[in-house]
C-alpha positions in Angstrom: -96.6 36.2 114.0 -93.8 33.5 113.2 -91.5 36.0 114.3 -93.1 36.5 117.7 -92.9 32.7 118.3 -89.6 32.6 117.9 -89.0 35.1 120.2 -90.9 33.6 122.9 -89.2 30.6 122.1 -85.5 31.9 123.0 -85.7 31.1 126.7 -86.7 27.8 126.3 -84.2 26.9 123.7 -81.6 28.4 125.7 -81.1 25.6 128.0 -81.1 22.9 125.4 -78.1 24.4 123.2 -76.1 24.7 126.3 -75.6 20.9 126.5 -74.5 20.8 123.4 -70.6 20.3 123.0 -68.5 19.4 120.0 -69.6 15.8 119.3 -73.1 16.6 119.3 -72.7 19.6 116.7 -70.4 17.1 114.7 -73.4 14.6 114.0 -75.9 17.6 114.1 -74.7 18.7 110.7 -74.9 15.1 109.3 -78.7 15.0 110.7 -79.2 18.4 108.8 -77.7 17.2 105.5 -79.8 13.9 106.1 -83.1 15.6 106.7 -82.5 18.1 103.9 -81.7 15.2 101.5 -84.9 13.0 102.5 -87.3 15.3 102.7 -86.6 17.9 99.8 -88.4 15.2 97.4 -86.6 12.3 95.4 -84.6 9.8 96.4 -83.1 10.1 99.7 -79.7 8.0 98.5 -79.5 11.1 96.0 -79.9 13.5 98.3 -77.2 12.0 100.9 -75.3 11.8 97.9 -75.4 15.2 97.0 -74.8 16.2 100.2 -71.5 14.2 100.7 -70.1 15.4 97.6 -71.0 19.1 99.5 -68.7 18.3 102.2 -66.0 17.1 99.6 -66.1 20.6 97.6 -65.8 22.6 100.8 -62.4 20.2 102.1 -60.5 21.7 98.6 -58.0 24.2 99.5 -55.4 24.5 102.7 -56.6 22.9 105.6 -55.1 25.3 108.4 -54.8 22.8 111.0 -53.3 20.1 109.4 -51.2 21.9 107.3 -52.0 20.1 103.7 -53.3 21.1 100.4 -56.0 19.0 99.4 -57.6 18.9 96.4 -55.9 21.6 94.6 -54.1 20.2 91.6 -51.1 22.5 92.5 -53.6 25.5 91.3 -53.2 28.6 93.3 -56.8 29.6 92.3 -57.9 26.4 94.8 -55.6 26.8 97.7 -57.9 29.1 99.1 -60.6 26.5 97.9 -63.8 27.9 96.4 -66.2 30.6 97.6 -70.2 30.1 98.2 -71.3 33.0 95.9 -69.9 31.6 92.8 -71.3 27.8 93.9 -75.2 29.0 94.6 -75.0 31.3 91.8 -74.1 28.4 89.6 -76.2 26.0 91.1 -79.6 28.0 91.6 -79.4 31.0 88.9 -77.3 29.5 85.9 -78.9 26.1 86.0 -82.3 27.4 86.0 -81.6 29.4 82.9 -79.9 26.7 81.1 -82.9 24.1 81.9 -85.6 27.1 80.6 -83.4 27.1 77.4 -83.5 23.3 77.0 -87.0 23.4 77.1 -87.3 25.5 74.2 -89.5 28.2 76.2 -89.8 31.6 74.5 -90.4 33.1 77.9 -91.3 31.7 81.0 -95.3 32.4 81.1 -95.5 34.0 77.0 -99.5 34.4 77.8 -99.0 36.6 81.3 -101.0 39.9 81.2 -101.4 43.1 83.0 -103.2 42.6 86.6 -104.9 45.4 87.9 -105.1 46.5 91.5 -108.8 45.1 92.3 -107.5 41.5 91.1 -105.1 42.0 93.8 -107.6 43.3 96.3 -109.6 40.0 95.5 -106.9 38.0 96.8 -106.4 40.2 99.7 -109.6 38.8 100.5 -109.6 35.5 100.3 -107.0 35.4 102.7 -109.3 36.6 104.9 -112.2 34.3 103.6 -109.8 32.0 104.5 -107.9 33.1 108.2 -108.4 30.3 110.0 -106.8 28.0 107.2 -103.7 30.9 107.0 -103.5 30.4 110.8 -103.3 26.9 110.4 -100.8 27.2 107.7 -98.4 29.7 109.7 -98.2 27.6 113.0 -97.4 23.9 110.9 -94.7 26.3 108.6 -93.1 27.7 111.6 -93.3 24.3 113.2 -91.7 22.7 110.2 -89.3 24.9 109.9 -87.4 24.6 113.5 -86.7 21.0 112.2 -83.1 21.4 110.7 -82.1 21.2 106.8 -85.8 21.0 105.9 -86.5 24.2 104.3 -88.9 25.3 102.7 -90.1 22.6 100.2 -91.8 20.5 102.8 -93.3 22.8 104.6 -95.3 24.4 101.6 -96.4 20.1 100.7 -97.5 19.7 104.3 -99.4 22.7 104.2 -100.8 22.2 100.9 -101.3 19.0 101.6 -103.8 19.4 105.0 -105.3 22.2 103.1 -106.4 19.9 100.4 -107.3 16.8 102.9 -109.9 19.8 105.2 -111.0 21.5 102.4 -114.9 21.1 101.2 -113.7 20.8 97.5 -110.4 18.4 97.6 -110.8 17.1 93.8 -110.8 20.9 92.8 -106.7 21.5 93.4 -104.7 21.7 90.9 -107.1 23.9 89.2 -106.3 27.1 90.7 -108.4 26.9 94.1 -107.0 29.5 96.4 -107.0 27.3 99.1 -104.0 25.9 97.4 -101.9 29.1 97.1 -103.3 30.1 100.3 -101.7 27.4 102.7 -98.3 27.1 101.4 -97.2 30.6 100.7 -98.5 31.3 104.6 -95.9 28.1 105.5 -93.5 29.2 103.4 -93.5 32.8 104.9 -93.7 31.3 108.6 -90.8 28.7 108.2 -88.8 31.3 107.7 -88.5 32.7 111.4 -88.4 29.0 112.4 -85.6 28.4 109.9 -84.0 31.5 111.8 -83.7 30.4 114.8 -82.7 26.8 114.3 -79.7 28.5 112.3 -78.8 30.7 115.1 -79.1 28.2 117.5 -77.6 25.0 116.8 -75.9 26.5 113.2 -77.6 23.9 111.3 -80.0 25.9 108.5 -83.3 24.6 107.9 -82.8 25.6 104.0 -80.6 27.0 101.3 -81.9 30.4 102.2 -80.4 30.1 105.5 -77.5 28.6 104.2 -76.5 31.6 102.8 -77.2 33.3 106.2 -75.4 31.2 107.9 -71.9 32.0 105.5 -72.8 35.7 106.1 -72.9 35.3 109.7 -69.2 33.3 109.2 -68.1 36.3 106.7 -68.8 38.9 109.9 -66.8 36.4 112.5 -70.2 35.6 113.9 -70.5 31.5 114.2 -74.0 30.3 114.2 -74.5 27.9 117.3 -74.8 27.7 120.9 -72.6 30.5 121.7 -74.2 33.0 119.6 -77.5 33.1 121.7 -75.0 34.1 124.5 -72.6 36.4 123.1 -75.1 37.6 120.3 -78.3 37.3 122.2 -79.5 41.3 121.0 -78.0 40.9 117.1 -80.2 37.3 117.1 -83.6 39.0 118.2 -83.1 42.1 115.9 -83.2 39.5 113.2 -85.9 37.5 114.7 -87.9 41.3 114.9 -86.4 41.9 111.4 -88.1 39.3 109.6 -91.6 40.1 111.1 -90.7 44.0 109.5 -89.7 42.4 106.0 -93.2 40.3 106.1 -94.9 43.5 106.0 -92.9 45.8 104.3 -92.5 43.0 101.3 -96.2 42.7 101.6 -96.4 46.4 101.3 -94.1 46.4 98.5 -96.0 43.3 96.6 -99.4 44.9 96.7 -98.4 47.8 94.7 -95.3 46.1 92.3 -97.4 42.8 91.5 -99.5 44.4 88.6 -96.3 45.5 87.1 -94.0 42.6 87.9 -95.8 39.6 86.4 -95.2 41.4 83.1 -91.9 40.2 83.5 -92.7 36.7 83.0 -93.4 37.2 79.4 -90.1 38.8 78.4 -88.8 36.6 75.8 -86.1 34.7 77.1 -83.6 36.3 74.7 -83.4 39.7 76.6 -84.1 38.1 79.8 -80.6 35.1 79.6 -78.0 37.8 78.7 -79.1 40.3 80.9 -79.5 37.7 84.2 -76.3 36.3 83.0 -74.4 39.5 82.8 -76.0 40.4 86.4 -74.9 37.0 88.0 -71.1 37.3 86.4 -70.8 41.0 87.4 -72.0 40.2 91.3 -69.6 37.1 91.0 -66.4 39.5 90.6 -67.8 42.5 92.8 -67.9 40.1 95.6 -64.4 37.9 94.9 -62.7 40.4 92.7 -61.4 36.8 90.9 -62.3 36.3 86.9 -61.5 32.9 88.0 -64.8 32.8 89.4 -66.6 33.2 86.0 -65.3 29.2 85.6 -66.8 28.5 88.8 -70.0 29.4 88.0 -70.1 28.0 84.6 -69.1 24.6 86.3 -71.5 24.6 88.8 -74.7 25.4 86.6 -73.3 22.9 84.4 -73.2 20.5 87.3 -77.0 22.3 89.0 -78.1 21.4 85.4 -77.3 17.9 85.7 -78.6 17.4 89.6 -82.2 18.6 88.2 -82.6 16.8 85.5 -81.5 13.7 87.4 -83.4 14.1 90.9 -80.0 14.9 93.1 -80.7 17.6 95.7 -78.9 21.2 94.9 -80.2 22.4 98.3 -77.9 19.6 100.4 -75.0 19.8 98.3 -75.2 24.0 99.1 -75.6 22.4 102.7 -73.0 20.4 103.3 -70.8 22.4 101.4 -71.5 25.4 103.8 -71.1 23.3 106.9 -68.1 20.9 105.5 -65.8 23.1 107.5 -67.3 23.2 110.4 -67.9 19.5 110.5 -64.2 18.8 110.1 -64.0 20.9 113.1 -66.3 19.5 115.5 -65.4 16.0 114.4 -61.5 16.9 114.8 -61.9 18.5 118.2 -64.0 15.6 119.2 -61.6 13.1 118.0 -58.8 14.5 120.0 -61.2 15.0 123.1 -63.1 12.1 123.1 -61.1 9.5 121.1 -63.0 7.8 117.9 -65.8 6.9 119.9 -66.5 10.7 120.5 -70.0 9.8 119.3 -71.0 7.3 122.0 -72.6 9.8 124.4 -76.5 10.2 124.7 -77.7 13.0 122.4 -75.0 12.0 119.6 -76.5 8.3 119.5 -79.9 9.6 119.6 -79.2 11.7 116.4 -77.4 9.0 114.4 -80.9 7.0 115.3 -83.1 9.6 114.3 -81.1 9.9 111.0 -81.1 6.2 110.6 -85.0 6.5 110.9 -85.1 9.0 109.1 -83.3 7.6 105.6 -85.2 4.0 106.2 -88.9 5.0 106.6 -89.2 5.1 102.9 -88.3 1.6 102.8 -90.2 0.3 106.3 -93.4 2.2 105.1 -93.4 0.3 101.8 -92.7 -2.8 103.5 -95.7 -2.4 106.3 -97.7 -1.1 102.9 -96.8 -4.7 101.0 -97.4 -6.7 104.5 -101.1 -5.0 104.9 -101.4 -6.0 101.2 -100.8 -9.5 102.2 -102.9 -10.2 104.7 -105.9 -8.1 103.4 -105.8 -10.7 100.7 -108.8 -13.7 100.7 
């Protein structure tokens, strides 16, 4: 069904991304980086942080239209600067492992059984005990998910959130109630096609699922945006038609795997780190043929390691390291269009207030909280 919405959504988002020029896609990407970093969880300064220091990794290497090196300590390996594959591996498969090991986990769930097919079934049917509550959670996921840099973490809290706050039996979550799996895994299916579309559209992703989209559509020669609804208008609705196929053939696939695939979670974690890690350094060199790359990786789980275990965001430095590039674009085409002001037009000041918003409503809803507080007082 998400998929269907965003089809039906393509003529009326035509129009808007037409009035978008250079300036406005220059302080897009900084609303996506902000939204991603305020609303993945944790401190928002940590999240803008981590997204900044995005944009500085993807400036390393030979900037074609200026001409300089920048950031390469004279290293050939870096004039090139570095590639996505070996950052997200780093950041979201090496840093995983390296926090299970910390923990001193045997195996991710050690007590996980065998799950038989009617178990499955049972679940099959509380979805449908519970339709109206998927339906619910599908529209406010797909919803969510149009908003860029947002991704999938929010919607799945929203959703889990309004499932708790209409269910008959709140103070039972967190216990296993299936209302609770129910409602975000329907979100976090629907955002996706959402997600889609806001990528394709205005090239901002909505998470760092996207963001690897996004690089694959830049690999091809295809760039995300305004454009490619017009030039690319049939590849963008085969996707769009090609997520609603890989909701059901996954489903498909899920129904009849899941018995055998939670056994997986009790592997001890002595098989299952050399094996991952010998799979992530293998893809690493298949796809940039550099043993460089191997440091890369190591660096960057090193560095995803640290960002977990301190609250920084690993999905907006992915961000703003995918987009760095083409924010140094837009911002340079707009400087040398529009002078240094190239952001005093209508939509680019109503982004940069939005964003402002955005990052402060932490601090104006404790300080309307502390104010109530005040005057409630005798």
């Amino acid at each position: 069904m998400p998929a269907f919405l965003a089809l039906a959504m393509v003529p009326l988002v035509m129009p808007i991304i037409m009035v978008f020029g250079q300036p406005e896609m220059a302080i897009l990407i900084l609303l996506g980086i902000s939204f991603l970093a305020a609303l993945t969880g944790g401190s928002a300064i940590k999240g803008i942080i981590a997204g900044m220091l995005g944009l500085l990794i993807s400036f390393i290497g030979y900037h074609s239209i200026t001409g300089v090196h920048r950031f390469d300590f004279n290293a050939t390996f870096l004039y090139d600067g570095i590639e996505l594959i070996p950052i997200a591996l780093g950041l979201f498969g090496l840093s995983e492992l390296f926090h299970l090991v910390m923990r001193g986990r045997t195996a991710i769930a050690p007590k996980a059984g065998t799950t038989r097919l009617s178990d499955i079934l049972v679940g099959v049917k509380d979805v449908w005990r519970h339709r109206w509550l998927w339906f619910r959670s599908t529209v406010i996921g797909y919803i969510i998910g149009i908003i860029p840099g947002v991704g999938a973490e929010v919607a799945t809290w929203v959703c889990y959130g309004q499932a708790k706050q209409t269910s008959k039996h709140p103070e039972k979550f967190g216990t296993g109630m299936v209302e609770g799996v129910i409602a975000p895994e329907a979100a976090n299916n629907a955002k996706e096609a959402g997600s889609l579309l806001t990528t394709m559209a205005l090239g901002i992703p909505g998470s760092a699922i996207m963001a690897l989209f996004l690089a694959a559509f830049l690999m091809v020669g295809v760039t995300p945006g305004p454009r490619m609804m017009v030039e690319h208008l049939p590849l963008a609705l085969t996707l769009l038609l090609g997520i609603a196929l890989a909701n059901i053939v996954g489903g498909i696939i899920c129904l009849f795997a899941a018995p055998h695939l939670v056994r997986v979670a009790s592997v001890n974690l002595d098989f299952l780190f050399p094996g991952i890690l010998s799979i992530a350094l293998v893809g690493v060199y298949v796809a940039t043929l550099s043993p460089m790359n191997f440091i890369t990786v190591l660096i960057f789980g090193i560095l995803g390691l640290l960002m977990k275990l301190y609250g920084y965001s690993r999905p907006a430095l992915l961000l703003g390291f995918v987009l760095g590039g083409l924010f140094e674009n837009y911002s340079l085409l707009s400087i040398k269009i529009y002078g240094p002001l190239f952001f005093a037009r209508p939509i680019p000041l109503t982004l940069l207030v939005i964003m402002a918003l955005l990052l402060s409503y932490p601090h104006l809803k404790r300080g309307i909280n502390n104010l109530r507080r005040r005057f409630s007082q005798p």
